[in-house]
C-alpha positions as CSV (number, residue, x, y, z in Angstrom):
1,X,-8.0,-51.8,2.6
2,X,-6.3,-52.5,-0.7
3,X,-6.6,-49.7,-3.4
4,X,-6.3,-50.8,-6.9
5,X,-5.5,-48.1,-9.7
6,X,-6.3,-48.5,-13.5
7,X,-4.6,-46.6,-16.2
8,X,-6.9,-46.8,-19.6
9,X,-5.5,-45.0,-23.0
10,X,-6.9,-41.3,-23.3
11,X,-8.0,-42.7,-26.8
12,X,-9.1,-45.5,-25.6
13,X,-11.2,-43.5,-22.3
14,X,-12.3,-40.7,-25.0
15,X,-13.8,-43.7,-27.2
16,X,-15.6,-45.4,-24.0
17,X,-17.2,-42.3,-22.8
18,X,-18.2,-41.4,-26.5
19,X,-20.0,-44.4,-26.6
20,X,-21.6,-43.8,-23.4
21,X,-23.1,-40.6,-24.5
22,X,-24.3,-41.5,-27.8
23,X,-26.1,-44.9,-26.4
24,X,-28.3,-42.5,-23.9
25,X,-29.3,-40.0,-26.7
26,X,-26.3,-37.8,-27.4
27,X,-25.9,-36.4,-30.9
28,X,-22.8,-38.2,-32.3
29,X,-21.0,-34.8,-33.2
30,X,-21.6,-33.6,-29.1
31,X,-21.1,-37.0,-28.0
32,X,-17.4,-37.3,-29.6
33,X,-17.1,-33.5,-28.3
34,X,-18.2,-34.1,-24.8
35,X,-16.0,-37.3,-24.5
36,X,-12.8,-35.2,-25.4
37,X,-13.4,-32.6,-23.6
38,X,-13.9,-34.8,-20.1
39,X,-10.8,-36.8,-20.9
40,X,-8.9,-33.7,-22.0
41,X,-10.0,-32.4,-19.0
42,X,-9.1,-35.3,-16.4
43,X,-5.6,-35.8,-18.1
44,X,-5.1,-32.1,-17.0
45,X,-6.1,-33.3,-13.1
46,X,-9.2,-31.4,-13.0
47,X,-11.7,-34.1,-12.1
């Protein structure tokens, strides 16, 4: 099995997933916290 592994730009990551949140419903103010706080999170290796 082959195993591929993408790197993506934290700003670029925190941008993506504060999209995500705010297109299913997420206030825009808790939707840019939420993102920074998952990729803040990951970069520190807690996934």
């Amino acid at each position: 099995m082959v195993e591929i592994s993408v790197t993506i730009a934290a700003d670029r990551l925190e941008a993506f997933a504060r999209d995500i949140l705010a297109a299913a419903g997420v206030p825009a103010g808790r939707a840019a916290l939420w993102a920074e706080v998952l990729v803040w999170s990951n970069l520190r290796g807690t996934n």
